[in-house]
N, C-alpha and C positions, 0 to 999 in steps of 0.2 A: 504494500500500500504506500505508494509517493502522496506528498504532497498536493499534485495537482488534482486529485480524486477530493482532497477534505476538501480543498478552493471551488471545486463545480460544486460540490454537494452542496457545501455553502452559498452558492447564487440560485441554486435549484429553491431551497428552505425558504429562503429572502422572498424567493418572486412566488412560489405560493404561499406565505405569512405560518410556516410551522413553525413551531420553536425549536429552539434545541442551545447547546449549550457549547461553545468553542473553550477547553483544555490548553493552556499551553504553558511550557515551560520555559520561564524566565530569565532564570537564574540556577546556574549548578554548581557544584565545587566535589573536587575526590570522585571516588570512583561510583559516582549515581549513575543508576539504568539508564535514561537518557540525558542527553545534553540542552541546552539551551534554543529552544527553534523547535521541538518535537509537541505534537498536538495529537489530542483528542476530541473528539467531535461524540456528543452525545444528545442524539434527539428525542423527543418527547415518548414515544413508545419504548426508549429504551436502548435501541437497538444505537451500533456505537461506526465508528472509520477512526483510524487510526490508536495509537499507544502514546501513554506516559512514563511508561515501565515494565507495566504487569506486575504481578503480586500486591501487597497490600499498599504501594503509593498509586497503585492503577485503582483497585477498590475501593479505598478511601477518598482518591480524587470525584471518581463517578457518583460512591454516597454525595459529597458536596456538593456536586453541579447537579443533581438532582431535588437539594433543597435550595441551590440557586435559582434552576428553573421557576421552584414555585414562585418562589419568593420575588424573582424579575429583578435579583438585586446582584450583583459580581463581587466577587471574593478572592482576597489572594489566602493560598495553604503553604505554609513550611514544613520542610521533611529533614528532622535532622535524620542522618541514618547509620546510628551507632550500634551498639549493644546496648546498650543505655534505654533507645526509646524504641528496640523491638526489631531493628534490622540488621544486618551481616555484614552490608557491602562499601558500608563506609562513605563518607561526602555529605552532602547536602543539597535539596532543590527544594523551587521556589516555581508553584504553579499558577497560574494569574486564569480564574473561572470568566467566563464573561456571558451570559446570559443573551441571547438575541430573540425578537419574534415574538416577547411575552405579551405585546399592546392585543387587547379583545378584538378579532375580526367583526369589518362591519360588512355583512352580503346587502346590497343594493338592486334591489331587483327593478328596472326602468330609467333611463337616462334622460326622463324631461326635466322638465324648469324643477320640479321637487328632490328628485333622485341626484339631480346636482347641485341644490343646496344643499341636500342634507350630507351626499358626498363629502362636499367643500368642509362643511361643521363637524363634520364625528371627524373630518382626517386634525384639523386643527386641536381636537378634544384627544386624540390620543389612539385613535382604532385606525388598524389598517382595514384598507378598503377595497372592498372587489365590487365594480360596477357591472353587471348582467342585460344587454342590450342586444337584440339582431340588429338595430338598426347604426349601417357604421356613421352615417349622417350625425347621431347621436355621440353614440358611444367609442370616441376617439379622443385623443391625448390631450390635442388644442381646446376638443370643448368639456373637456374634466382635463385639465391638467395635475390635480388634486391626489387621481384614482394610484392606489398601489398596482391595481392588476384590471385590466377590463376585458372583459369575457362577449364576443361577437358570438353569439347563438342565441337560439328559442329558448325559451324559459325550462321546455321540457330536455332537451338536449344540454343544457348547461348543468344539468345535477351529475354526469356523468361526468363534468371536467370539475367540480368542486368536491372540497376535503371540508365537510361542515363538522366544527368536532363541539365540546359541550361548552367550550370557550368562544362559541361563532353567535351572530347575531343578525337576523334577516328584518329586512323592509322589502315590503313589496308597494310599488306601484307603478304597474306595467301604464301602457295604451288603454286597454281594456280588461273588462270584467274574467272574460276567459281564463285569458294568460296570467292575472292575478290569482284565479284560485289553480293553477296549476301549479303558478309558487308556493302557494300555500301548502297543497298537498305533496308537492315536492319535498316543501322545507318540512314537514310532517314525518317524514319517512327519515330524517335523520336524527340526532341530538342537537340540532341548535339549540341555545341556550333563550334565543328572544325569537318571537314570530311575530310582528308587526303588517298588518293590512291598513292600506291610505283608503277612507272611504268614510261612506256616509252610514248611520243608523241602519239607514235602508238594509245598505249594500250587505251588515254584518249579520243582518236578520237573514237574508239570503243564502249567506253562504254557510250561514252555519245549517240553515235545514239542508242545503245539499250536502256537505259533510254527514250528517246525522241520515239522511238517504241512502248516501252512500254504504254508512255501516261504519266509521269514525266514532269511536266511543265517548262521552262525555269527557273523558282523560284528554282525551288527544284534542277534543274542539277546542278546551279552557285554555291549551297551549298557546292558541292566537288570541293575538294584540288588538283588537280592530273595533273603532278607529283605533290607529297608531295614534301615538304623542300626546301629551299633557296638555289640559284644556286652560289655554290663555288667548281664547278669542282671536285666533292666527288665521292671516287671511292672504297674503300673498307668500309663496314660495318660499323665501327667506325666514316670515315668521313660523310656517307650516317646518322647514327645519326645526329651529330653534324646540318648537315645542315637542317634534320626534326626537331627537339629540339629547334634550332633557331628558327623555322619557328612559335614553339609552343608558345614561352618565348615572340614572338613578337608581336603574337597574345593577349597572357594572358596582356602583356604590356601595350596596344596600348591605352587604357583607362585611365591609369594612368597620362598619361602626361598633 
């Protein structure tokens, strides 16, 4: 395993918003497993690329960046490696944990005047952002400059290229009524953590008898948001953000306290 294998895996992580955790060795002296410049790469599943050692400064290192991952905060570890603190081989290193990928993803389902405020506000607020559009008119760079990643397919066709995990967070508001409840039921079928629908009273009475039609258990309808966002009387794009981005920040919050 070279080097350039942890560096891809590293922009592959980056451009779809997984976490995981970059290992690297800082600092060494005597005769330590590895030298200065060796890395480990440890992602959220677990699963690992590259070494710091093996045996217990490889262990001990993986314990730590496993409670750095939670924690979304970076840590340096010292390894004296004597007889003294439990090793053979004599020397010393110094591993520098760094934490990437921990910001809450935000799924954007629709690329109009809503989908890119609200874009623009969660990426400003702290969440990486995946905008979901067929339309490229829409959903391109110059008109979301904002977006971490933006997704050109059908609403139905896009769940196959996303990784929604229980730290992901969906809004929907497509064109139409359709393609909205098909995010809906799409976003249904994974662990997102928020299910948000843009719409009217109307719209939520509707969809929830088709869910419940359909055979969607009382469990699963509670899971959607709809209407999405905190009621402060929002009426153009901007403030229709504001009051779904609240709703997100409150959510992401609500644990904290």
């Amino acid at each position: 395993m070279n080097e350039l294998h942890i560096y891809e895996e590293i922009v592959r992580l980056k451009r779809s918003g997984e976490p995981f955790v970059l290992a690297t060795v800082i600092e060494n002296s005597g005769s330590s497993p590895r030298k200065a410049g060796a890395k480990l790469l440890l992602r959220r599943d677990g699963s690992m690329l590259g070494s710091v050692g093996g045996g217990r400064v490889e262990q001990e290192t993986i314990n730590a960046a496993r409670e750095a991952l939670a924690e979304g905060s970076p840590r340096t570890l010292q390894f004296v490696l004597d007889e003294e603190h439990g090793f053979a081989c004599g020397g010393a290193m110094t591993v520098y944990l760094e934490p990437h990928g921990c910001a809450p993803r935000l799924v954007m389902f629709g690329a109009g005047h809503v989908g890119k405020a609200v874009a623009a506000l969660a990426k400003g607020c702290g969440f990486h952002v995946t905008v979901v559009d067929e339309r490229t008119e829409c959903a391109n760079s110059e008109e979301i400059p904002c977006a971490d990643e933006l997704v050109l397919a059908t609403v139905k066709d896009a769940f196959g290229l996303l990784n929604l995990s229980p730290d992901s967070f969906v809004v929907v508001a497509t064109p139409g009524h359709l393609s909205d409840f098909d995010a809906v039921r799409g976003a249904l079928s994974t662990e997102a953590r928020f299910i948000g629908l843009l719409g009217s009273r109307r719209k939520r009475e509707v969809l929830l008898k088709t869910l419940c039609d359909e055979g969607y258990s009382e469990q699963q309808r509670a899971r959607v948001v709809t209407p999405v966002g905190m009621e402060i009387c929002a009426e153009t794009p901007e403030e229709i953000a504001v009051s779904i981005v609240g709703q997100l920040v409150r959510e992401r919050r609500k644990n904290d306290r």
